[in-house]
VEXGUDREN-497363 format. One record per residue: residue in one letter; x, y, z of N, C-alpha, C, O in turn. Coordinates in pm, whole numbers, plus 50000, padded with zeros to 5 digits. Layout:
# residues N
minu A | nx X | ny Y | nz Z | cax X | cay Y | caz Z | cx X | cy Y | cz Z | ox X | oy Y | oz Z $
...
This chain:
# residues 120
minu X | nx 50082 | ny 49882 | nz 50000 | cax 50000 | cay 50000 | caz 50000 | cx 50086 | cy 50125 | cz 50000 | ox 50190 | oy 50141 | oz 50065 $
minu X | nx 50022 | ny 50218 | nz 49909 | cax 50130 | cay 50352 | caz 49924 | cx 50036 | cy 50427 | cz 50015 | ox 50104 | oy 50468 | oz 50109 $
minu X | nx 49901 | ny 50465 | nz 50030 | cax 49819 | cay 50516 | caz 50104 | cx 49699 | cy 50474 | cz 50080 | ox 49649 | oy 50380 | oz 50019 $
minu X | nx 49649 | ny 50594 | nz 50161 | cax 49504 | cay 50542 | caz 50262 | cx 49408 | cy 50595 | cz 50144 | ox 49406 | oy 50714 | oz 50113 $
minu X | nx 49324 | ny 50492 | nz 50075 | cax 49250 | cay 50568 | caz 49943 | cx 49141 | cy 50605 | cz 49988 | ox 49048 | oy 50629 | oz 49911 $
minu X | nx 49126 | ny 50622 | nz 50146 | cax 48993 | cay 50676 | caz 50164 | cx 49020 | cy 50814 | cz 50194 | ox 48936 | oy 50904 | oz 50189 $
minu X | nx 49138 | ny 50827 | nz 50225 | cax 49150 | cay 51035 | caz 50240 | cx 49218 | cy 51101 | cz 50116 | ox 49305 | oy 51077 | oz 50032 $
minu X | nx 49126 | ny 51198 | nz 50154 | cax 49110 | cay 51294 | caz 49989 | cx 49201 | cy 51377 | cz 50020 | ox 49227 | oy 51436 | oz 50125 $
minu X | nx 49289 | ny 51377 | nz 49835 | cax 49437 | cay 51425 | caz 49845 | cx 49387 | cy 51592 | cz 49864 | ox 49272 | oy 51635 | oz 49871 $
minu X | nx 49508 | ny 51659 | nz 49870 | cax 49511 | cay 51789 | caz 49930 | cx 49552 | cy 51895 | cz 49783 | ox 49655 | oy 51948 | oz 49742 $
minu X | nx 49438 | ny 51891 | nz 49748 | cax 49433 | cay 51999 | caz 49595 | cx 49480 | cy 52116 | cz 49629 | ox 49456 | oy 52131 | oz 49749 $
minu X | nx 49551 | ny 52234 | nz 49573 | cax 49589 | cay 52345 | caz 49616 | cx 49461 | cy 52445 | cz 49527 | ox 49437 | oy 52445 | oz 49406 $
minu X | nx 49410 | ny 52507 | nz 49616 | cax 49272 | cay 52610 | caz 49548 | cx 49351 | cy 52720 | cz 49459 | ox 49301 | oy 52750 | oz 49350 $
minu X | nx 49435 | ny 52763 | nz 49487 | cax 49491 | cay 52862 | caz 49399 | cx 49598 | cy 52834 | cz 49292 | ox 49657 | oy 52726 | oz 49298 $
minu X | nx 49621 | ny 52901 | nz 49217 | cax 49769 | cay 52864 | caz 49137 | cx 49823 | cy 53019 | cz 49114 | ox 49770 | oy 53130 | oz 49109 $
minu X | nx 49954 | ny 52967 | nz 49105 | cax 50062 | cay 53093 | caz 49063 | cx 50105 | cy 53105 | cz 48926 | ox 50168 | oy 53015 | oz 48869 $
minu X | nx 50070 | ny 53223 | nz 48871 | cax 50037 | cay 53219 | caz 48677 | cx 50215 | cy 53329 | cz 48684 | ox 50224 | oy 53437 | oz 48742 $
minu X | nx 50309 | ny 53273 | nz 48624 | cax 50399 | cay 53362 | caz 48579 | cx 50379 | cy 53477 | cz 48441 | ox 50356 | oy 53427 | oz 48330 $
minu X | nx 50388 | ny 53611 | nz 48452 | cax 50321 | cay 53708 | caz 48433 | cx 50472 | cy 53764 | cz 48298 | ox 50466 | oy 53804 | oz 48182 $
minu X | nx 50574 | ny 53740 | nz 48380 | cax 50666 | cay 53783 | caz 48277 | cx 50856 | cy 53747 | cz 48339 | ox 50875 | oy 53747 | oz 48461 $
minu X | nx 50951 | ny 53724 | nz 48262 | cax 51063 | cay 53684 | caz 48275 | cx 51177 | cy 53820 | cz 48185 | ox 51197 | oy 53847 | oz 48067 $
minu X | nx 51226 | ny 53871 | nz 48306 | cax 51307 | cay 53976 | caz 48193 | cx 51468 | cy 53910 | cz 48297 | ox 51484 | oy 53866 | oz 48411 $
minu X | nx 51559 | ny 53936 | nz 48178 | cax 51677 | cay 53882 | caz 48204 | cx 51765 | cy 54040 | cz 48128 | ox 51754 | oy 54084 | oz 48013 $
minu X | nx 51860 | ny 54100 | nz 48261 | cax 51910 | cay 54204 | caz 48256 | cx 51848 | cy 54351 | cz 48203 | ox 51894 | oy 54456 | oz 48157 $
minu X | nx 51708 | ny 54295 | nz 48239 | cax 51578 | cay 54442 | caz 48221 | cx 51508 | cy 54409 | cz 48081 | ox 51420 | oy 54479 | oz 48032 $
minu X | nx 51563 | ny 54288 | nz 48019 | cax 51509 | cay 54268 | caz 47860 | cx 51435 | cy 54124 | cz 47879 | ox 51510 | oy 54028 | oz 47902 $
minu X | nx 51292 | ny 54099 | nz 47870 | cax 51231 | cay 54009 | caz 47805 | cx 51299 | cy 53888 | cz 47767 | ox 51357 | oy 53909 | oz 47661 $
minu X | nx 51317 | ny 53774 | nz 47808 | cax 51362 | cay 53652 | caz 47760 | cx 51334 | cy 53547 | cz 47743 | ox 51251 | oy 53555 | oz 47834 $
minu X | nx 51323 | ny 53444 | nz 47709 | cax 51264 | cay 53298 | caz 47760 | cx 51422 | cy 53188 | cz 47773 | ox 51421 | oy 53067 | oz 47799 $
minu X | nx 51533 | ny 53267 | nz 47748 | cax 51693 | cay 53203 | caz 47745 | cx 51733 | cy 53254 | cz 47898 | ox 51711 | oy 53371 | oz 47929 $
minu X | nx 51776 | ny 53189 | nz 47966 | cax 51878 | cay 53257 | caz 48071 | cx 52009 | cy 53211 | cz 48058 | ox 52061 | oy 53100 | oz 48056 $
minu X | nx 52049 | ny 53328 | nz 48051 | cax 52251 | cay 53304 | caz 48075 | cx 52376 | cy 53333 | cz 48185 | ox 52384 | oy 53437 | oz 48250 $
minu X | nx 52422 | ny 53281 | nz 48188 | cax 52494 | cay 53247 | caz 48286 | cx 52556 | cy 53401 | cz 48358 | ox 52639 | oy 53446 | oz 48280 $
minu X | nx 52546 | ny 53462 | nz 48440 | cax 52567 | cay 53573 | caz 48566 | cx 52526 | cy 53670 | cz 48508 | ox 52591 | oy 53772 | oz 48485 $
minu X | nx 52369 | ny 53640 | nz 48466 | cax 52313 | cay 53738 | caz 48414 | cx 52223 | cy 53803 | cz 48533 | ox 52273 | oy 53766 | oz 48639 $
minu X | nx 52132 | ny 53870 | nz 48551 | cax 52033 | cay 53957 | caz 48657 | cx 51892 | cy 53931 | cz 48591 | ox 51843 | oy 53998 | oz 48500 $
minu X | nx 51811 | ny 53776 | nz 48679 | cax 51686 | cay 53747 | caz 48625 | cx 51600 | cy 53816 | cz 48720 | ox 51613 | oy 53804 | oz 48842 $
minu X | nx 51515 | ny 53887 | nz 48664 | cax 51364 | cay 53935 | caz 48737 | cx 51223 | cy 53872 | cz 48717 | ox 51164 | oy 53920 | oz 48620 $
minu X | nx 51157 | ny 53779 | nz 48782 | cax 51051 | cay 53711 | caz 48736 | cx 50966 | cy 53764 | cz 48845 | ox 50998 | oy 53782 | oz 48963 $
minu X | nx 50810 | ny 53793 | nz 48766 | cax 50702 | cay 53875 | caz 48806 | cx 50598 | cy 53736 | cz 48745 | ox 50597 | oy 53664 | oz 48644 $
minu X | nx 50493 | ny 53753 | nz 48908 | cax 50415 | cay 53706 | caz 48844 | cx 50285 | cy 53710 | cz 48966 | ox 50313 | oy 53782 | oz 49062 $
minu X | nx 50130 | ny 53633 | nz 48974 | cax 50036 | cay 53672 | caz 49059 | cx 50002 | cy 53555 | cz 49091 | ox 50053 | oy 53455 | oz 49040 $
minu X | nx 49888 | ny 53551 | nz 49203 | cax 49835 | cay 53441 | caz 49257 | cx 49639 | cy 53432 | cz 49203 | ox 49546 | oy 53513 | oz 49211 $
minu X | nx 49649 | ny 53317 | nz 49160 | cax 49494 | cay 53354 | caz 49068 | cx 49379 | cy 53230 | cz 49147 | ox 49409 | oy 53129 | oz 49211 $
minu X | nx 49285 | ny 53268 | nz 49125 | cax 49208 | cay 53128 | caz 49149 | cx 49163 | cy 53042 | cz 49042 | ox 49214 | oy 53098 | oz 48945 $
minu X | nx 49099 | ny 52939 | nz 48996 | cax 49106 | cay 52823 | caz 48906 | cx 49085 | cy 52916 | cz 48759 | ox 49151 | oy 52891 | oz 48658 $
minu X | nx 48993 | ny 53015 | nz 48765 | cax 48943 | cay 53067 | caz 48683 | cx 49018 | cy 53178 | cz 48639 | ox 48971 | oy 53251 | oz 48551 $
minu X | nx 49109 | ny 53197 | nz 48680 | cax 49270 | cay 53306 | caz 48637 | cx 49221 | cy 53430 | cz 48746 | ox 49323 | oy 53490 | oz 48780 $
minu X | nx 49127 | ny 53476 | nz 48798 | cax 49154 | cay 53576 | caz 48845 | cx 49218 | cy 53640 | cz 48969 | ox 49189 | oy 53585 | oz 49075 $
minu X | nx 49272 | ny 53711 | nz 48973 | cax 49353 | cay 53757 | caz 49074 | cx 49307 | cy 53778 | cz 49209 | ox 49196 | oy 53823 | oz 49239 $
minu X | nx 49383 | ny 53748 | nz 49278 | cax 49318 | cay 53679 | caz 49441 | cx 49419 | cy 53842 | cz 49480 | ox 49533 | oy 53823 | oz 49524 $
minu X | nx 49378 | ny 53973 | nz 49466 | cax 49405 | cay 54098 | caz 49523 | cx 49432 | cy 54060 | cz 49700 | ox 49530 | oy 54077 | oz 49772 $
minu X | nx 49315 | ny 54011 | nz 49722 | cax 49393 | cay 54000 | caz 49889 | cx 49432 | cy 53927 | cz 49964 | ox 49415 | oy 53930 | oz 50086 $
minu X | nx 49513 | ny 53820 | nz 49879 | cax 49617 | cay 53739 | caz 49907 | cx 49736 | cy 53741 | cz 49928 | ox 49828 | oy 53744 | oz 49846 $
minu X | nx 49739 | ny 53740 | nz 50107 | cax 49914 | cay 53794 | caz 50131 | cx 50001 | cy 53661 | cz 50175 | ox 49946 | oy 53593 | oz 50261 $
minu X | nx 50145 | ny 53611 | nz 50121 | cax 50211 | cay 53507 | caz 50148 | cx 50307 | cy 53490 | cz 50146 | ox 50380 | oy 53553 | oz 50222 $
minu X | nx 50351 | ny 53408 | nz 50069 | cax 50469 | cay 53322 | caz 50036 | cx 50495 | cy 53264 | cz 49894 | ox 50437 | oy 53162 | oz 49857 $
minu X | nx 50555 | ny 53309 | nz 49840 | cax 50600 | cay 53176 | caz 49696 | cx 50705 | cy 53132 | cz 49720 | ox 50779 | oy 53230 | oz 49734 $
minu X | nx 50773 | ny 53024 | nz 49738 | cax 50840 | cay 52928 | caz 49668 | cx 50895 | cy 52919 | cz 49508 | ox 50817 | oy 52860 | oz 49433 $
minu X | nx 50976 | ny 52952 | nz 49468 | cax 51021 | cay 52920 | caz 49368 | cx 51149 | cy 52874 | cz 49344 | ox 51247 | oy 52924 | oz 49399 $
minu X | nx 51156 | ny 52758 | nz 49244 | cax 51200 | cay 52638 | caz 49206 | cx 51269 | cy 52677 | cz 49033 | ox 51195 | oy 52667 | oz 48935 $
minu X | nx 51441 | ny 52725 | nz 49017 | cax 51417 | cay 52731 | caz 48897 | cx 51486 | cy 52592 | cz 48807 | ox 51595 | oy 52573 | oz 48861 $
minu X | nx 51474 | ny 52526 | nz 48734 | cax 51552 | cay 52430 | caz 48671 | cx 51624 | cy 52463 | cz 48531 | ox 51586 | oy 52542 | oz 48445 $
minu X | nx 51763 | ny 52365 | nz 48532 | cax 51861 | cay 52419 | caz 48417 | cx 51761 | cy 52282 | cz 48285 | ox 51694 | oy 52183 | oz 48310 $
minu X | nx 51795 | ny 52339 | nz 48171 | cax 51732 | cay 52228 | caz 48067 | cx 51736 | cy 52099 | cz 48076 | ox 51831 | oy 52040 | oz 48128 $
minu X | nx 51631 | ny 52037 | nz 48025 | cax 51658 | cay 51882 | caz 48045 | cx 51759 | cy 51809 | cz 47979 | ox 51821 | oy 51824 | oz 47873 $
minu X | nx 51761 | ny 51716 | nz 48081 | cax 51919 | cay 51613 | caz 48036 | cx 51849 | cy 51478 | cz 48012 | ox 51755 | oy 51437 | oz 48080 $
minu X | nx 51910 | ny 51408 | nz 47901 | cax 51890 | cay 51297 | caz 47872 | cx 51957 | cy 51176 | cz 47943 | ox 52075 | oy 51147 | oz 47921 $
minu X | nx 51867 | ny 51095 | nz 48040 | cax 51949 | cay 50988 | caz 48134 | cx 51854 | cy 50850 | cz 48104 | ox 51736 | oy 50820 | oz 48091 $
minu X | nx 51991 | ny 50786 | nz 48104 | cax 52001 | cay 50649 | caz 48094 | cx 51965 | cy 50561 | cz 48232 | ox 52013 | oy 50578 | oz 48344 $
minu X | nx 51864 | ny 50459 | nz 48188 | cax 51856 | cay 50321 | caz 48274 | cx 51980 | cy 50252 | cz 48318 | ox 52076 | oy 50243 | oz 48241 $
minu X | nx 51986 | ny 50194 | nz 48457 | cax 52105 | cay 50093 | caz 48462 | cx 52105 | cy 49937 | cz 48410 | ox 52190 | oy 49852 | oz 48435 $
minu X | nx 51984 | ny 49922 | nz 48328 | cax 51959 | cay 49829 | caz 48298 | cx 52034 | cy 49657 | cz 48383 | ox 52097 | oy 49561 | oz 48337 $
minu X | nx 52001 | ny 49679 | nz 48473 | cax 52027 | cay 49579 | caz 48615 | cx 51920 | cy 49510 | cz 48643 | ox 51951 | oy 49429 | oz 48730 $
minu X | nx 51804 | ny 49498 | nz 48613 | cax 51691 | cay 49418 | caz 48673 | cx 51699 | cy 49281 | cz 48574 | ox 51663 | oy 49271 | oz 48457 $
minu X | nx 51744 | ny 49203 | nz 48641 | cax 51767 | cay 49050 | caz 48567 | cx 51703 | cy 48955 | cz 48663 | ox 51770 | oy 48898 | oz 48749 $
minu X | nx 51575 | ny 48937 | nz 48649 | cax 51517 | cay 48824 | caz 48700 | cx 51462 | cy 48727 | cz 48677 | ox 51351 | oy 48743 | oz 48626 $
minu X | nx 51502 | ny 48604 | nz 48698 | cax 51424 | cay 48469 | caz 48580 | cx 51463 | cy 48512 | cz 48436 | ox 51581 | oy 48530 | oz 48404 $
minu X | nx 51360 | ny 48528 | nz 48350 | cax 51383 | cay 48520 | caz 48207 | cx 51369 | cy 48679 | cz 48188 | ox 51388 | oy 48716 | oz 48072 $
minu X | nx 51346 | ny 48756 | nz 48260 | cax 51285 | cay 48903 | caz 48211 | cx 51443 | cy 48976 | cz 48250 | ox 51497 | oy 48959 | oz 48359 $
minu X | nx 51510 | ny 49067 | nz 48123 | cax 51589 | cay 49068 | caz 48141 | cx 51550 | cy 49253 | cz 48061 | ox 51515 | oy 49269 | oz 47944 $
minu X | nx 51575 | ny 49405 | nz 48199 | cax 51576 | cay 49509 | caz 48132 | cx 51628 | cy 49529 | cz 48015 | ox 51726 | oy 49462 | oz 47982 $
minu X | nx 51576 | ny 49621 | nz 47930 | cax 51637 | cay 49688 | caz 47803 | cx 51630 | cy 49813 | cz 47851 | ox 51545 | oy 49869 | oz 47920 $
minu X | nx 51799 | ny 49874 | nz 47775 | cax 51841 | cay 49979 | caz 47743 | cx 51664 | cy 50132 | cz 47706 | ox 51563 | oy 50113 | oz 47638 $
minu X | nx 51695 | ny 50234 | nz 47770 | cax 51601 | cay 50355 | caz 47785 | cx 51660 | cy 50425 | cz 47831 | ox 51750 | oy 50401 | oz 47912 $
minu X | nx 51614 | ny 50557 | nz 47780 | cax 51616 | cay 50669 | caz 47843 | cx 51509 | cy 50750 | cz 47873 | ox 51396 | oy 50701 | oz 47861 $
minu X | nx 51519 | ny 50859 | nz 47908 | cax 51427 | cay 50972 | caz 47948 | cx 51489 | cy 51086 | cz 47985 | ox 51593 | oy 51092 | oz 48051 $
minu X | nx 51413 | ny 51196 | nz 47932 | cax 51438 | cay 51343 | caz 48009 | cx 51385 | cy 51398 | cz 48173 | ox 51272 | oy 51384 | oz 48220 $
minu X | nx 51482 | ny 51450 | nz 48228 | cax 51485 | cay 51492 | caz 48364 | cx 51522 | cy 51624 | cz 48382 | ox 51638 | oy 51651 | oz 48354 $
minu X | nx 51438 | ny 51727 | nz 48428 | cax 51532 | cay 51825 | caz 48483 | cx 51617 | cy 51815 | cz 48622 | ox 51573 | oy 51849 | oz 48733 $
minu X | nx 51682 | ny 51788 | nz 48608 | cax 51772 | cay 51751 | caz 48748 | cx 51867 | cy 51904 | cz 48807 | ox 51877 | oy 51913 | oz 48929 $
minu X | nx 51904 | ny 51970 | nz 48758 | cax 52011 | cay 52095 | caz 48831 | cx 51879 | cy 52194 | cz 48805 | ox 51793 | oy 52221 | oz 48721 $
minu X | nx 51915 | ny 52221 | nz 48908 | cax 51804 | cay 52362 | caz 48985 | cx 51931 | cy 52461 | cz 48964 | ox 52044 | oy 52433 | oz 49004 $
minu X | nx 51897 | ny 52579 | nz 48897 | cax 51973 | cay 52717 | caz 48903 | cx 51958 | cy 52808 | cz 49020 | ox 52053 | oy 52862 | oz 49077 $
minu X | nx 51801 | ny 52825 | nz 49062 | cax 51765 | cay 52900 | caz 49155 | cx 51655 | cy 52837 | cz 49245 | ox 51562 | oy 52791 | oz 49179 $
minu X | nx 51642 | ny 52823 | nz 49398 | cax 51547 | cay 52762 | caz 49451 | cx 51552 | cy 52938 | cz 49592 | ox 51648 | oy 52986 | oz 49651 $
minu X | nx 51417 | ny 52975 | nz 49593 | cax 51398 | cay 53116 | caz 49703 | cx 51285 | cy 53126 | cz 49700 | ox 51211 | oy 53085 | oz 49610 $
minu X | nx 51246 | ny 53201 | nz 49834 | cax 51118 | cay 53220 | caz 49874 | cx 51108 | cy 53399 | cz 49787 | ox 51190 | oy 53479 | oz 49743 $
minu X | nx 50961 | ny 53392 | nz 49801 | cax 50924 | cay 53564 | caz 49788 | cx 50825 | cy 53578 | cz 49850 | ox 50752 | oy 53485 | oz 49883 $
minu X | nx 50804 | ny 53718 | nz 49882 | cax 50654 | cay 53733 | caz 49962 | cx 50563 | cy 53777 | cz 49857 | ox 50600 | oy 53838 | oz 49757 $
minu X | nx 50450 | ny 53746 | nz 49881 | cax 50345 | cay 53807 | caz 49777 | cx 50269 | cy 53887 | cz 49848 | ox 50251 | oy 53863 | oz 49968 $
minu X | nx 50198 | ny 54019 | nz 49770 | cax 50148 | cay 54120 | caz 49831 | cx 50037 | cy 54168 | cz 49721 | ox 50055 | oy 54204 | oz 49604 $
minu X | nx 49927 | ny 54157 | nz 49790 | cax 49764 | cay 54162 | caz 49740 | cx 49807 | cy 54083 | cz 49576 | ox 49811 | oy 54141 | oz 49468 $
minu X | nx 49830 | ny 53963 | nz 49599 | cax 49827 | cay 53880 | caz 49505 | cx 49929 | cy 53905 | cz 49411 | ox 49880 | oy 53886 | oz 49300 $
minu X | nx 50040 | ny 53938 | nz 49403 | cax 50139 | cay 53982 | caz 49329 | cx 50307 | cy 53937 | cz 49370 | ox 50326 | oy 53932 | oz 49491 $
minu X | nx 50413 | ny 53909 | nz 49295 | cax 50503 | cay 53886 | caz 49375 | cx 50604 | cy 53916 | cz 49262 | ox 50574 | oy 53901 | oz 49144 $
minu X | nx 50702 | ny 53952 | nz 49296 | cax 50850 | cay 53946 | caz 49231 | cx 50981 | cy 53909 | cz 49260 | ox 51051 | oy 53994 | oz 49314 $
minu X | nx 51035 | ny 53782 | nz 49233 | cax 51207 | cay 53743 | caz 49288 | cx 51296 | cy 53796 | cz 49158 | ox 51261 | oy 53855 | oz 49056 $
minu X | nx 51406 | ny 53757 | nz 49198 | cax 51521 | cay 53824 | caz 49110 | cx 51616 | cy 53734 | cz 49184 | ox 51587 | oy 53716 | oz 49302 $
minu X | nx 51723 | ny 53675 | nz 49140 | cax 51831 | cay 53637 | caz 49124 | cx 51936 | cy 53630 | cz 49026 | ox 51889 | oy 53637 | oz 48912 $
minu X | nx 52102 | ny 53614 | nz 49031 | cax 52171 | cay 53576 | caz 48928 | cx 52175 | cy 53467 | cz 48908 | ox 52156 | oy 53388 | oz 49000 $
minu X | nx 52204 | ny 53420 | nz 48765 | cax 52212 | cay 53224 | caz 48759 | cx 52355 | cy 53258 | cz 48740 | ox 52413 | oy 53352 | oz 48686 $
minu X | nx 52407 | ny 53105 | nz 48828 | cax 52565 | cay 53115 | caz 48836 | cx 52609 | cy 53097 | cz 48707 | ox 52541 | oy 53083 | oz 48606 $
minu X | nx 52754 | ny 53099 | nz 48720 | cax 52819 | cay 53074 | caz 48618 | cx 52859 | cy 52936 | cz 48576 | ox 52899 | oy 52921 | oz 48461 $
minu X | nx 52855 | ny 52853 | nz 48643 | cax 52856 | cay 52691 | caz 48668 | cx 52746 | cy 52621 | cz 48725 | ox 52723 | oy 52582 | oz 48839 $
minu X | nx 52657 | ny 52614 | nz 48571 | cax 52495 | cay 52522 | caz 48636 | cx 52548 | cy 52395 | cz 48698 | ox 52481 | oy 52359 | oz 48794 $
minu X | nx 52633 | ny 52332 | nz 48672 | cax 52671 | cay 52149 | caz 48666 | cx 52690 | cy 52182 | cz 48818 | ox 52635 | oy 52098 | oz 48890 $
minu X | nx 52754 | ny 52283 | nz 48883 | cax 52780 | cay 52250 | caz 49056 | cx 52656 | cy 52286 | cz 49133 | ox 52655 | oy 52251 | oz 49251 $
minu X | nx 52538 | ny 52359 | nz 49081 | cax 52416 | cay 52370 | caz 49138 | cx 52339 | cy 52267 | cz 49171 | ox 52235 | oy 52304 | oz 49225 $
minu X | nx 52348 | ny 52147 | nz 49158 | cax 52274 | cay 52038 | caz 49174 | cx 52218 | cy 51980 | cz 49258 | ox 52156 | oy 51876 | oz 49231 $
């Protein structure tokens, strides 16, 4: 058993809609390395609209591009013997910080280092 299927999972009522990404005051969807990222964005309810008097916390989580990783192909049991796969993972986080949000609004900013591979 992984859990109890009689208690009801814990849906989050709101979501956080990212509003815009500027990298060194300019618009981007690329980030580069010891550059100055500013990400803006609000807290909405299911239906997009803005939850104005919602004061908190965000969490944000940023990840470097996905990497292509390989199976250890080790599961040899009886006759069933793994095959070779892969899959994409974002695995290195660039930026992980809190922000406060204020009447539904929030803005972080960080630099992304210059060495994603030691962020991990």
């Amino acid at each position: 058993m992984l859990g109890d299927p009689s208690i009801r999972l814990a849906y989050p009522t709101l979501k956080v809609i990212t509003e815009e990404i500027k990298q060194d005051g300019i618009v981007s969807d690329t980030l580069k390395a010891l550059s100055k990222v500013t990400i803006k964005g609000k807290v909405t309810d299911k239906n997009n609209v803005l939850q104005a008097n919602y004061n908190g916390t965000v969490y944000t989580t940023i990840f470097d591009k996905e990497k292509k990783i390989y199976n250890l192909v080790n599961d040899v049991s009886g006759n069933d013997v793994s095959l070779p796969d892969s899959f994409l993972l974002r695995k290195n986080i660039i930026y992980r910080g809190k922000s406060s949000v204020t009447n539904g609004e929030f803005t972080c900013s960080f630099i992304v280092p210059k060495d994603l591979v030691l962020v991990a």
